[in-house]
mmCIF file as Biopython writes it, N, C-alpha, C and O atoms, coordinates in Angstrom:
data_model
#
loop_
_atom_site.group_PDB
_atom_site.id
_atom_site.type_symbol
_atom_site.label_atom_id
_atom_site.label_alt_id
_atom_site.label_comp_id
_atom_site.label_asym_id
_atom_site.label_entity_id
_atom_site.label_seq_id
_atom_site.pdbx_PDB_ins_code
_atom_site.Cartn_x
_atom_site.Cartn_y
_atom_site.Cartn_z
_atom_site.occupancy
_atom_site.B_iso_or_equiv
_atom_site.auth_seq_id
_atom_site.auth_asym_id
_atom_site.pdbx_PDB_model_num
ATOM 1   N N  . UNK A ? 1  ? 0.843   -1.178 0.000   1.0 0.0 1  A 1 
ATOM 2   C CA . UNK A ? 1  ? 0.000   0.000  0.000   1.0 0.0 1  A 1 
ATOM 3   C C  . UNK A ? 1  ? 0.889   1.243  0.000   1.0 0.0 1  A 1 
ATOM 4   O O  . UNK A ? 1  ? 1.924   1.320  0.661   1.0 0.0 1  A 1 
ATOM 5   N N  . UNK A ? 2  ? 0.353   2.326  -0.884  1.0 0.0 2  A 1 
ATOM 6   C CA . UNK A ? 2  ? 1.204   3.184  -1.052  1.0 0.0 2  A 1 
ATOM 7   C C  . UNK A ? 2  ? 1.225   4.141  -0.053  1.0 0.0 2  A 1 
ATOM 8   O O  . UNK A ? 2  ? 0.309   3.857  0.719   1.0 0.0 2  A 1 
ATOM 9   N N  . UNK A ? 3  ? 1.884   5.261  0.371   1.0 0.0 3  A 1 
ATOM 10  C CA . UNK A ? 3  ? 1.214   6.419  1.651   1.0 0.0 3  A 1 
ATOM 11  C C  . UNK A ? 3  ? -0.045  7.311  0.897   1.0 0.0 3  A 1 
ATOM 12  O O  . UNK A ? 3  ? -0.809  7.961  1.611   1.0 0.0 3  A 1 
ATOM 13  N N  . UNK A ? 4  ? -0.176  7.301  -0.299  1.0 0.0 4  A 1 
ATOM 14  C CA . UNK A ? 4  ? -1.435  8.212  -0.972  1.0 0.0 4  A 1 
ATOM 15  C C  . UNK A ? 4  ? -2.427  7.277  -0.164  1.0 0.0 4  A 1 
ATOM 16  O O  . UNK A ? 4  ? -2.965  7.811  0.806   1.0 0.0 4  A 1 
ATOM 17  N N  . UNK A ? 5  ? -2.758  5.899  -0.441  1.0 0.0 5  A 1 
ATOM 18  C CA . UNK A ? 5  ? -3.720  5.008  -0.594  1.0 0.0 5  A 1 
ATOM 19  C C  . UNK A ? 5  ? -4.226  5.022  1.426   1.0 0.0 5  A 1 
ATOM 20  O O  . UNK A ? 5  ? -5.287  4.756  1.992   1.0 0.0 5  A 1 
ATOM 21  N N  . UNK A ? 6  ? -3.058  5.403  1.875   1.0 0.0 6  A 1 
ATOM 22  C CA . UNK A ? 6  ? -3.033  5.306  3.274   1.0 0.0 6  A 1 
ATOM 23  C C  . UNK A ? 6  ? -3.490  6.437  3.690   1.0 0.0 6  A 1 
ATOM 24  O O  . UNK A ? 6  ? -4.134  6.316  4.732   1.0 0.0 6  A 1 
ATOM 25  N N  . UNK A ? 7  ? -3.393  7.787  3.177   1.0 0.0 7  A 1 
ATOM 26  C CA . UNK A ? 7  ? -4.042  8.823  3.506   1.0 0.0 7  A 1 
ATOM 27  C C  . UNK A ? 7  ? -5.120  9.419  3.214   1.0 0.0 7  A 1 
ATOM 28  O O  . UNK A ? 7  ? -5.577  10.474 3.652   1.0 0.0 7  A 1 
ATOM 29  N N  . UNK A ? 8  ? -5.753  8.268  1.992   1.0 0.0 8  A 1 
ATOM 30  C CA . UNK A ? 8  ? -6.878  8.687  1.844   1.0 0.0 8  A 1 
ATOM 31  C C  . UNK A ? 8  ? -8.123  7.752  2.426   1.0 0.0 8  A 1 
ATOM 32  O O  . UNK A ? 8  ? -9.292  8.123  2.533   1.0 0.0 8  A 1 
ATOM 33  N N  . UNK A ? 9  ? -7.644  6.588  2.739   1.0 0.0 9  A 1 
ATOM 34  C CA . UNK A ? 9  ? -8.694  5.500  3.295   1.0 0.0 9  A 1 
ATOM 35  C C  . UNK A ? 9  ? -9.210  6.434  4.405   1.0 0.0 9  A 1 
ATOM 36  O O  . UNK A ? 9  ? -8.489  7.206  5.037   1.0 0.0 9  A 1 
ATOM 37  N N  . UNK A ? 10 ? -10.516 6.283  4.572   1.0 0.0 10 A 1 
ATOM 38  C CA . UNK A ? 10 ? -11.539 6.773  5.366   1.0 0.0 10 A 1 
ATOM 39  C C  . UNK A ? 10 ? -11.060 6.590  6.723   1.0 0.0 10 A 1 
ATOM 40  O O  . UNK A ? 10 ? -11.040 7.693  7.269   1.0 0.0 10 A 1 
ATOM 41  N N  . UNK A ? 11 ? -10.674 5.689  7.484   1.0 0.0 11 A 1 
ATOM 42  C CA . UNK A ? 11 ? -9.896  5.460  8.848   1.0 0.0 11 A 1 
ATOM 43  C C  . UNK A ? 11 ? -8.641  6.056  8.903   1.0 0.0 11 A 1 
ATOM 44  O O  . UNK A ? 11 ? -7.875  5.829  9.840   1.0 0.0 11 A 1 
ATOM 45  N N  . UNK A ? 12 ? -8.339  6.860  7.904   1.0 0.0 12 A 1 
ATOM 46  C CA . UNK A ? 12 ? -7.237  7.207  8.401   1.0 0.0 12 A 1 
ATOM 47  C C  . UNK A ? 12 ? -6.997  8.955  8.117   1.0 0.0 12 A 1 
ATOM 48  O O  . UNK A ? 12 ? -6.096  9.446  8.797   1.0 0.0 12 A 1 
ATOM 49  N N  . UNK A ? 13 ? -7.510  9.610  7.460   1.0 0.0 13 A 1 
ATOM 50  C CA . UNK A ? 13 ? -8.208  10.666 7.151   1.0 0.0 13 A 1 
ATOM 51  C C  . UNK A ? 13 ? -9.268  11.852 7.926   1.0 0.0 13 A 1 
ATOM 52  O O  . UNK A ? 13 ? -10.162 11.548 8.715   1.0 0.0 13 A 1 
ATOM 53  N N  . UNK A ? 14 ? -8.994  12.962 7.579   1.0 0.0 14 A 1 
ATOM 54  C CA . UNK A ? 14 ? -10.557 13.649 8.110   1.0 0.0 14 A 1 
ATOM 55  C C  . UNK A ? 14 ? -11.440 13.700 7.045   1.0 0.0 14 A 1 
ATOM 56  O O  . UNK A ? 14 ? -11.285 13.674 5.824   1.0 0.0 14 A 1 
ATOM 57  N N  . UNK A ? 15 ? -12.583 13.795 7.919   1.0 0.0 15 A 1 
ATOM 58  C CA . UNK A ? 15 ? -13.751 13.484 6.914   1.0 0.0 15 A 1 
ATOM 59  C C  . UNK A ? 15 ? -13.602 14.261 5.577   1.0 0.0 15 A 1 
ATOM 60  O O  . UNK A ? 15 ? -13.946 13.790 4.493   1.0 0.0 15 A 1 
ATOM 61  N N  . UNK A ? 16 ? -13.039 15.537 5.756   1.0 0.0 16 A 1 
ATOM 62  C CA . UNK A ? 16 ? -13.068 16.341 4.371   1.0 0.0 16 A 1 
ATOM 63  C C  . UNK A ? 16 ? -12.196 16.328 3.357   1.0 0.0 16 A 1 
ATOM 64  O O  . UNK A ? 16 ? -12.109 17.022 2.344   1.0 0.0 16 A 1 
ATOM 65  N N  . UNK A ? 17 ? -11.338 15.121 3.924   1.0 0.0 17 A 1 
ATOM 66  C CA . UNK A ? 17 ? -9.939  15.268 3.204   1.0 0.0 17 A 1 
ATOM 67  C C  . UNK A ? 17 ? -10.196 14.280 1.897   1.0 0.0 17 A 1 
ATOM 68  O O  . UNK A ? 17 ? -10.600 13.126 2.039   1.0 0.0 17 A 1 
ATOM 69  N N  . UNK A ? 18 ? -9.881  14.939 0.471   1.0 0.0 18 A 1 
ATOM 70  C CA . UNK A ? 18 ? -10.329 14.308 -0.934  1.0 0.0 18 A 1 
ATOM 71  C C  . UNK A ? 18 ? -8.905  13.538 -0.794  1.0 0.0 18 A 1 
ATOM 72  O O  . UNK A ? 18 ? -8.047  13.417 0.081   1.0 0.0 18 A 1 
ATOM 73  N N  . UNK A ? 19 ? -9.151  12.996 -2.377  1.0 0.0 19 A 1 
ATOM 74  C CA . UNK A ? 19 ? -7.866  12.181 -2.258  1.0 0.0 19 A 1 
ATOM 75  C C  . UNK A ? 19 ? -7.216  13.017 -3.101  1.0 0.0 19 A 1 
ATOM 76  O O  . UNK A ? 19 ? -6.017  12.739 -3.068  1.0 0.0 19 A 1 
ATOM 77  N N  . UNK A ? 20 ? -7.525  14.218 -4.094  1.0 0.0 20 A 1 
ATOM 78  C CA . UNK A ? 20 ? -6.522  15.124 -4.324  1.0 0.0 20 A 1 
ATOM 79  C C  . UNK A ? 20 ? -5.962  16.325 -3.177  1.0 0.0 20 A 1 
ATOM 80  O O  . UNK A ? 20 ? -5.130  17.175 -3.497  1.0 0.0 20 A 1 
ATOM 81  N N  . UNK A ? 21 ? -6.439  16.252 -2.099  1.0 0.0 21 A 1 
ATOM 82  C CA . UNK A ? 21 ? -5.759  17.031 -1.029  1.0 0.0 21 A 1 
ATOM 83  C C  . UNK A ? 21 ? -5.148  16.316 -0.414  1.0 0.0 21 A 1 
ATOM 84  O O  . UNK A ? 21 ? -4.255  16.894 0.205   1.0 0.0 21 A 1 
ATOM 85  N N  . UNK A ? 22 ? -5.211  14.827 -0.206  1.0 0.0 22 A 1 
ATOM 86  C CA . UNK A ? 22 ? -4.336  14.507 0.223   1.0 0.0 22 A 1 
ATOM 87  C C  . UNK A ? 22 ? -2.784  14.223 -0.455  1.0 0.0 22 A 1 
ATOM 88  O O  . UNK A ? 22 ? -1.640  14.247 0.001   1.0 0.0 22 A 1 
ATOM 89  N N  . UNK A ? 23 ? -3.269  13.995 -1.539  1.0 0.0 23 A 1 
ATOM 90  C CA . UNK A ? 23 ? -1.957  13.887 -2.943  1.0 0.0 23 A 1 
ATOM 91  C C  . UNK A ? 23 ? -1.451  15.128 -2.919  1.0 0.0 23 A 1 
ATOM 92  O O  . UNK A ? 23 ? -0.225  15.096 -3.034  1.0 0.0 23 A 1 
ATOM 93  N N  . UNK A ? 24 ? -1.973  16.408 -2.797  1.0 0.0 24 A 1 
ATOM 94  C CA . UNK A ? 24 ? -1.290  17.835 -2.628  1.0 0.0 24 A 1 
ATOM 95  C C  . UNK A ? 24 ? -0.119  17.788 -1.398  1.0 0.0 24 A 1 
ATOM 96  O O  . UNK A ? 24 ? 1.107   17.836 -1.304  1.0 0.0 24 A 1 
ATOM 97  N N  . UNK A ? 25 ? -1.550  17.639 -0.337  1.0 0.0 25 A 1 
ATOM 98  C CA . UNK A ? 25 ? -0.660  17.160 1.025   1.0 0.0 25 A 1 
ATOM 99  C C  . UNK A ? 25 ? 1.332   16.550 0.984   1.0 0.0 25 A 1 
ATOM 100 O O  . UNK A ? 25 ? 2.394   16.867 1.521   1.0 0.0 25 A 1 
ATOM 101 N N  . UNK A ? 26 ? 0.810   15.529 -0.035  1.0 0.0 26 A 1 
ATOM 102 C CA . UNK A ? 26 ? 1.912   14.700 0.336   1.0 0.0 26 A 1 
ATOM 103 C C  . UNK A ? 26 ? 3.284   15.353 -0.596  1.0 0.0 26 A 1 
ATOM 104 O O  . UNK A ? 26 ? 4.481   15.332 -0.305  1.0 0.0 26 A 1 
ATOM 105 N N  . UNK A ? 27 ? 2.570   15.943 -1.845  1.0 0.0 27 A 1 
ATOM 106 C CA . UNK A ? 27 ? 3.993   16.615 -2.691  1.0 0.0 27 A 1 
ATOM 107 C C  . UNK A ? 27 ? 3.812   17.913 -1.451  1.0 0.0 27 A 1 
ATOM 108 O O  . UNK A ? 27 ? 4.454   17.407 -0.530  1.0 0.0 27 A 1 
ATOM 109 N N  . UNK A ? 28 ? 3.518   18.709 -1.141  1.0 0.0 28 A 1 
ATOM 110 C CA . UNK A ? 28 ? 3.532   19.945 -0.277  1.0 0.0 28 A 1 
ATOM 111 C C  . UNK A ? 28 ? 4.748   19.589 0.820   1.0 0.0 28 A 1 
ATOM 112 O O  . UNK A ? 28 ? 5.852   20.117 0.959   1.0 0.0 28 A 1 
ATOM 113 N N  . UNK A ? 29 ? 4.232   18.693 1.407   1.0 0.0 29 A 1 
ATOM 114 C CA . UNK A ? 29 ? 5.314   17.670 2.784   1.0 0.0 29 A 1 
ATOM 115 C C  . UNK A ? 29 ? 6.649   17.382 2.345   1.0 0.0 29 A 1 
ATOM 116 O O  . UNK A ? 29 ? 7.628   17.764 2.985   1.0 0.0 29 A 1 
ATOM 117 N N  . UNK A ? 30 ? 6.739   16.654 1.168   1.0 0.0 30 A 1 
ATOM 118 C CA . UNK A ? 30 ? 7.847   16.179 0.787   1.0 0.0 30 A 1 
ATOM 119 C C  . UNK A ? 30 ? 8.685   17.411 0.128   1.0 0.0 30 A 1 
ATOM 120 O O  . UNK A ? 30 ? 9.905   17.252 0.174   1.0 0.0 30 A 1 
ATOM 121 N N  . UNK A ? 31 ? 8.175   18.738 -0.541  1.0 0.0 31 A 1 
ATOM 122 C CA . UNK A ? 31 ? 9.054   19.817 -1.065  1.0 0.0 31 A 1 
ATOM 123 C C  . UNK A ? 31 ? 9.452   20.544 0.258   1.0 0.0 31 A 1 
ATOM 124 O O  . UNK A ? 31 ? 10.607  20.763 0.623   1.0 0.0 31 A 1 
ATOM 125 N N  . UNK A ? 32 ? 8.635   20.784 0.726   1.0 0.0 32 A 1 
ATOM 126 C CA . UNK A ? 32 ? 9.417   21.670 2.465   1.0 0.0 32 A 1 
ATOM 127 C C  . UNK A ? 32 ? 10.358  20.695 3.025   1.0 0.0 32 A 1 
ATOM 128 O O  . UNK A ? 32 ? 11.303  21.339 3.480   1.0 0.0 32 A 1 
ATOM 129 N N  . UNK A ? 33 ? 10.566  19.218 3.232   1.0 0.0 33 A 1 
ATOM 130 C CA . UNK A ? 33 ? 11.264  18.270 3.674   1.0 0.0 33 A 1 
ATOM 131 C C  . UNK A ? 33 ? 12.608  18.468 2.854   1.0 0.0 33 A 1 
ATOM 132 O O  . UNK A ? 33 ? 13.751  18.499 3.308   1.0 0.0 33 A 1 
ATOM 133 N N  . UNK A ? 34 ? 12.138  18.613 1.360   1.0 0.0 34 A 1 
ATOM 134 C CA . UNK A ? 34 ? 13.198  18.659 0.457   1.0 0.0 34 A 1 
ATOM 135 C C  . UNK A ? 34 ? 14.074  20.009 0.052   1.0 0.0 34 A 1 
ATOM 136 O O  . UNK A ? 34 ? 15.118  19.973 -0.599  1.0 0.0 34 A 1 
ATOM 137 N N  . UNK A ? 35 ? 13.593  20.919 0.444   1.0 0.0 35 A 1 
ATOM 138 C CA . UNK A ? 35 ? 13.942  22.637 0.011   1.0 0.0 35 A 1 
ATOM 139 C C  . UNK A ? 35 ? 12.760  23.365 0.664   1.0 0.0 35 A 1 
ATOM 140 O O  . UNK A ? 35 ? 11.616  23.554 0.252   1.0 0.0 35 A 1 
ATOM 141 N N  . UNK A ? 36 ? 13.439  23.756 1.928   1.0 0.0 36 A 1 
ATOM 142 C CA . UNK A ? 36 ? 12.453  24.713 2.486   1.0 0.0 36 A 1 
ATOM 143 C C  . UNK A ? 36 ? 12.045  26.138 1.985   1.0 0.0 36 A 1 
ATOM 144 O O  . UNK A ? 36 ? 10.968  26.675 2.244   1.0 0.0 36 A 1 
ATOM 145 N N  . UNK A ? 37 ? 13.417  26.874 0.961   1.0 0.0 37 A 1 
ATOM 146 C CA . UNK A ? 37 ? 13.168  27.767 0.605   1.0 0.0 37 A 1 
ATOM 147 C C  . UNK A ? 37 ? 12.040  27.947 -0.795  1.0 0.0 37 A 1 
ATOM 148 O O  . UNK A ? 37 ? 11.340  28.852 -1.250  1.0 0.0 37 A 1 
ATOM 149 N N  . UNK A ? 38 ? 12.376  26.375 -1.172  1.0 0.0 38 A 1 
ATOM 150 C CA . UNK A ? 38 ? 11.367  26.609 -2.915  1.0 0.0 38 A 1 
ATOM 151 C C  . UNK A ? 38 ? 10.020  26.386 -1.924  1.0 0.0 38 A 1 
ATOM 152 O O  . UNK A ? 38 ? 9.213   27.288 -2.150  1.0 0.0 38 A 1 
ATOM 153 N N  . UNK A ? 39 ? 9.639   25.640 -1.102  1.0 0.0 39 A 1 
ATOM 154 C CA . UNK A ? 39 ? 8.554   25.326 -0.386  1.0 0.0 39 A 1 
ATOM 155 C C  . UNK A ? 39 ? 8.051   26.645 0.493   1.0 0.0 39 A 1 
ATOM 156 O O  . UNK A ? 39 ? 7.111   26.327 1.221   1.0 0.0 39 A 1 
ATOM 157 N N  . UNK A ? 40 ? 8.261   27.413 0.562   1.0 0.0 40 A 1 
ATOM 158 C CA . UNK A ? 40 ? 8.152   28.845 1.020   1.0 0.0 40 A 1 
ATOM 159 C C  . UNK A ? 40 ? 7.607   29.826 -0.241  1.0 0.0 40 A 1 
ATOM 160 O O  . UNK A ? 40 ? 6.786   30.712 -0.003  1.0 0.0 40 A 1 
ATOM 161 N N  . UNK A ? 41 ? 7.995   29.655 -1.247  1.0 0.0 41 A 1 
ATOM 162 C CA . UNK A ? 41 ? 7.879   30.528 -2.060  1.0 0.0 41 A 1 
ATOM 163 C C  . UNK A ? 41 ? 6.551   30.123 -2.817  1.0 0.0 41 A 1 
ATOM 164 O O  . UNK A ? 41 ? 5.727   30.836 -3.390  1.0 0.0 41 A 1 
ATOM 165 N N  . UNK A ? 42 ? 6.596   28.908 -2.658  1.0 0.0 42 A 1 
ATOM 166 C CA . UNK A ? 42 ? 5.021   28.007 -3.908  1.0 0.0 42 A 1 
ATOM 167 C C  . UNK A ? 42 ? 3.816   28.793 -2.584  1.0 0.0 42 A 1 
ATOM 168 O O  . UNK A ? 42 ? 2.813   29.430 -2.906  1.0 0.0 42 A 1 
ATOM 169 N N  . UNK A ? 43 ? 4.233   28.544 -1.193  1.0 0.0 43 A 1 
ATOM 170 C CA . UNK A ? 43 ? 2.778   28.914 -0.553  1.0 0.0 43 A 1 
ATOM 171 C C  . UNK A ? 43 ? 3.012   30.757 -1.015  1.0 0.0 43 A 1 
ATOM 172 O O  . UNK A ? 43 ? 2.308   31.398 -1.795  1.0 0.0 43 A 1 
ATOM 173 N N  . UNK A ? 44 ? 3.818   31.083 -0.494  1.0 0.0 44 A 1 
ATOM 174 C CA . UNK A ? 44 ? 3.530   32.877 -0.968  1.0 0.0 44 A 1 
ATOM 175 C C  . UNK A ? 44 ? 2.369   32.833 -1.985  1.0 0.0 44 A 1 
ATOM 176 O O  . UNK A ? 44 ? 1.401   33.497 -1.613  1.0 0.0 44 A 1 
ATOM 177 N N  . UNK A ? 45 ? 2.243   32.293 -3.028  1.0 0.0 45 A 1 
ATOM 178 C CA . UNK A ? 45 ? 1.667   32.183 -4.558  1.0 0.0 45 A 1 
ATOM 179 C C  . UNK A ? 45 ? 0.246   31.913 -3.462  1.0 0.0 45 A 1 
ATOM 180 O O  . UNK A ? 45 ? -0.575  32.554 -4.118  1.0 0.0 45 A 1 
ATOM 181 N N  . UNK A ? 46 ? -0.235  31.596 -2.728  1.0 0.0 46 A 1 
ATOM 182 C CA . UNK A ? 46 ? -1.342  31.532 -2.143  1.0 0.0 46 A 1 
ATOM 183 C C  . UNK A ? 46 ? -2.326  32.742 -1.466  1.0 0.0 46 A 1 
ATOM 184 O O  . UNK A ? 46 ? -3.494  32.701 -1.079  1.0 0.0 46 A 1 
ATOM 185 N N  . UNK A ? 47 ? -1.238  33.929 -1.502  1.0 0.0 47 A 1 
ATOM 186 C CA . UNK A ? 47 ? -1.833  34.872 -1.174  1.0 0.0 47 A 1 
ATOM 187 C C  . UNK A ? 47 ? -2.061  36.086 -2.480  1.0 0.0 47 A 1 
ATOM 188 O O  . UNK A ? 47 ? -2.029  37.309 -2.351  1.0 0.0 47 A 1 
ATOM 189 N N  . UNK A ? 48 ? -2.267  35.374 -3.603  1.0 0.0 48 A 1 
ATOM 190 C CA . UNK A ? 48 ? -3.153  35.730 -4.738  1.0 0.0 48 A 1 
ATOM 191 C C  . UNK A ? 48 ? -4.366  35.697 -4.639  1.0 0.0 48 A 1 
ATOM 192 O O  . UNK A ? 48 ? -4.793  34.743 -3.989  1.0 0.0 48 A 1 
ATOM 193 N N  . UNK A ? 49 ? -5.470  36.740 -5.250  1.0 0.0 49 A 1 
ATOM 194 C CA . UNK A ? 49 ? -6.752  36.251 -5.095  1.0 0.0 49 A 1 
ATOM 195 C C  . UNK A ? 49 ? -6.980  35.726 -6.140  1.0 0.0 49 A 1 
ATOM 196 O O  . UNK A ? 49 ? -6.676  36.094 -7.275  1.0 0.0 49 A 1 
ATOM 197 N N  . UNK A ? 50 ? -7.696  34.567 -5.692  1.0 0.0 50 A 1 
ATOM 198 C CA . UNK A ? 50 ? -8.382  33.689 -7.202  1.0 0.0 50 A 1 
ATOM 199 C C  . UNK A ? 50 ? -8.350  34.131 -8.244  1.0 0.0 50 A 1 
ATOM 200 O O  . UNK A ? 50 ? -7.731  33.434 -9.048  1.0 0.0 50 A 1 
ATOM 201 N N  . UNK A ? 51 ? -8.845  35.211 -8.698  1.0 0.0 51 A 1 
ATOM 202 C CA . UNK A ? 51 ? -8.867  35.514 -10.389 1.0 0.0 51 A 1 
ATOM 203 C C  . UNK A ? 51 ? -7.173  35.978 -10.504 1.0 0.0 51 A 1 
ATOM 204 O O  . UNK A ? 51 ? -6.611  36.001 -11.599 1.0 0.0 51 A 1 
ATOM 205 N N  . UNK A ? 52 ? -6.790  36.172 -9.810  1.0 0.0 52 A 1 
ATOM 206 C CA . UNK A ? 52 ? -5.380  36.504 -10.565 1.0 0.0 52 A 1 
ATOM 207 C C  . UNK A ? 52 ? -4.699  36.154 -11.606 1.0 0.0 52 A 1 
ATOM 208 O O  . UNK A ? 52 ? -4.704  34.934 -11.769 1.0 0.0 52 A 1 
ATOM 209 N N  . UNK A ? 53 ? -3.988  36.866 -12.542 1.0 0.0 53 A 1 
ATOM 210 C CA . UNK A ? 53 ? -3.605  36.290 -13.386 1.0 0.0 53 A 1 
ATOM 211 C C  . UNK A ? 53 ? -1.577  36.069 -13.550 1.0 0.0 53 A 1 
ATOM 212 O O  . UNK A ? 53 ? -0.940  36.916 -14.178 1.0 0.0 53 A 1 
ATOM 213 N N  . UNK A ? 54 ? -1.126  35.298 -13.132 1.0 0.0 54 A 1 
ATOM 214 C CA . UNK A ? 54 ? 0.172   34.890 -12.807 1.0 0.0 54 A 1 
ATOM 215 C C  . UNK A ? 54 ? 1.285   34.730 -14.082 1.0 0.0 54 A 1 
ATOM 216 O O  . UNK A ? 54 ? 1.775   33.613 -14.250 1.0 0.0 54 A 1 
ATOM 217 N N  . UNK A ? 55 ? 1.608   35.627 -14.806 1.0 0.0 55 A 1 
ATOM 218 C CA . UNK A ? 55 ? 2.685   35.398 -15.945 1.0 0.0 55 A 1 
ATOM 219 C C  . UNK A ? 55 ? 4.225   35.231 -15.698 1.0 0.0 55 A 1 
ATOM 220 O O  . UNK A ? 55 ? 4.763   35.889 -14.808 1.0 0.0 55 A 1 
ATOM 221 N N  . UNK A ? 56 ? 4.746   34.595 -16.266 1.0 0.0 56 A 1 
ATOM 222 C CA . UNK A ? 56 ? 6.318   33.926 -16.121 1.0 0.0 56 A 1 
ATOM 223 C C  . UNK A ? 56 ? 7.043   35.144 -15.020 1.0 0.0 56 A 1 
ATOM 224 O O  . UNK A ? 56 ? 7.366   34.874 -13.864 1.0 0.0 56 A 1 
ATOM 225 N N  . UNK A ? 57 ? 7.192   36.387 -15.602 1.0 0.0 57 A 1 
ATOM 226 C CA . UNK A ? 57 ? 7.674   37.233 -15.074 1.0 0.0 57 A 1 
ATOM 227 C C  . UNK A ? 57 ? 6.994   37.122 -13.317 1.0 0.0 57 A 1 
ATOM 228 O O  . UNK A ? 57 ? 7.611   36.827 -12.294 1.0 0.0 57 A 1 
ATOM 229 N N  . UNK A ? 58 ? 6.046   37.354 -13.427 1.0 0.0 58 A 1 
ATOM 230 C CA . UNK A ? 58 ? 5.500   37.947 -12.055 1.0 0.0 58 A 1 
ATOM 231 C C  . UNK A ? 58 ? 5.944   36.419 -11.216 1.0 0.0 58 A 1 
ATOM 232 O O  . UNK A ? 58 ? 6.748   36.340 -10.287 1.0 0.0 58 A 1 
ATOM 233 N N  . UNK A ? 59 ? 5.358   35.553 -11.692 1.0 0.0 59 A 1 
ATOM 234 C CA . UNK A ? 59 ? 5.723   34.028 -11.080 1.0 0.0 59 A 1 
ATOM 235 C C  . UNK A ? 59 ? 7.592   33.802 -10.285 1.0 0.0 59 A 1 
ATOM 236 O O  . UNK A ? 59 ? 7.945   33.433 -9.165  1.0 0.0 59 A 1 
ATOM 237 N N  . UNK A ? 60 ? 8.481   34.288 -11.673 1.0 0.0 60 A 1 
ATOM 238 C CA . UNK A ? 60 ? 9.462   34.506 -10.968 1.0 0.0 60 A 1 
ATOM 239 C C  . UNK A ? 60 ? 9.714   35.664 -10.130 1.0 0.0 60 A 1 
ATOM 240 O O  . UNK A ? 60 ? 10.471  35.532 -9.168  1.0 0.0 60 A 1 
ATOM 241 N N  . UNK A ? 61 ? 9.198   36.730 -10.367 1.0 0.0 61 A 1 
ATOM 242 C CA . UNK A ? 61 ? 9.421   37.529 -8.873  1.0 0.0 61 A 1 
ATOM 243 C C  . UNK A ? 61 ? 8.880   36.812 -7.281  1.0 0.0 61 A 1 
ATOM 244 O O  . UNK A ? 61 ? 9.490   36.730 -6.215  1.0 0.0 61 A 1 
ATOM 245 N N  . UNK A ? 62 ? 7.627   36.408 -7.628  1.0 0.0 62 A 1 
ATOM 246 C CA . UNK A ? 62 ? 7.274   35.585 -6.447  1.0 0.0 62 A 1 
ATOM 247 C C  . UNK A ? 62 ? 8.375   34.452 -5.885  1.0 0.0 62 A 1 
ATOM 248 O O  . UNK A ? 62 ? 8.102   33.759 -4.905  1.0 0.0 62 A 1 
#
């Protein structure tokens, strides 16, 4: 069993958790584990509001 398959089974999970949040979850975990600084910079990109529109340039300033 894989850790996706493990984090999404219902016993092991919160109730709201999809199995693409948990698949986010797990690349999210493993890039901060792996490079805290690139893992810092992908959440910044979170304090966009939804319609935003994100082009190469602006992406690399972020």
């Amino acid at each position: 069993m894989t850790r996706l398959e493990t984090v999404s089974e219902p016993h092991h999970r919160r109730k709201e958790e999809t199995h693409l949040e948990a698949c986010l979850n797990l690349s999210l975990n493993a890039l901060r584990d792996d490079d805290t600084e690139v893992w810092q910079n992908f959440v910044w990109l979170g304090v966009l509001p939804d319609d935003a529109i994100v082009a190469a340039p602006m992406a690399a300033t972020l």
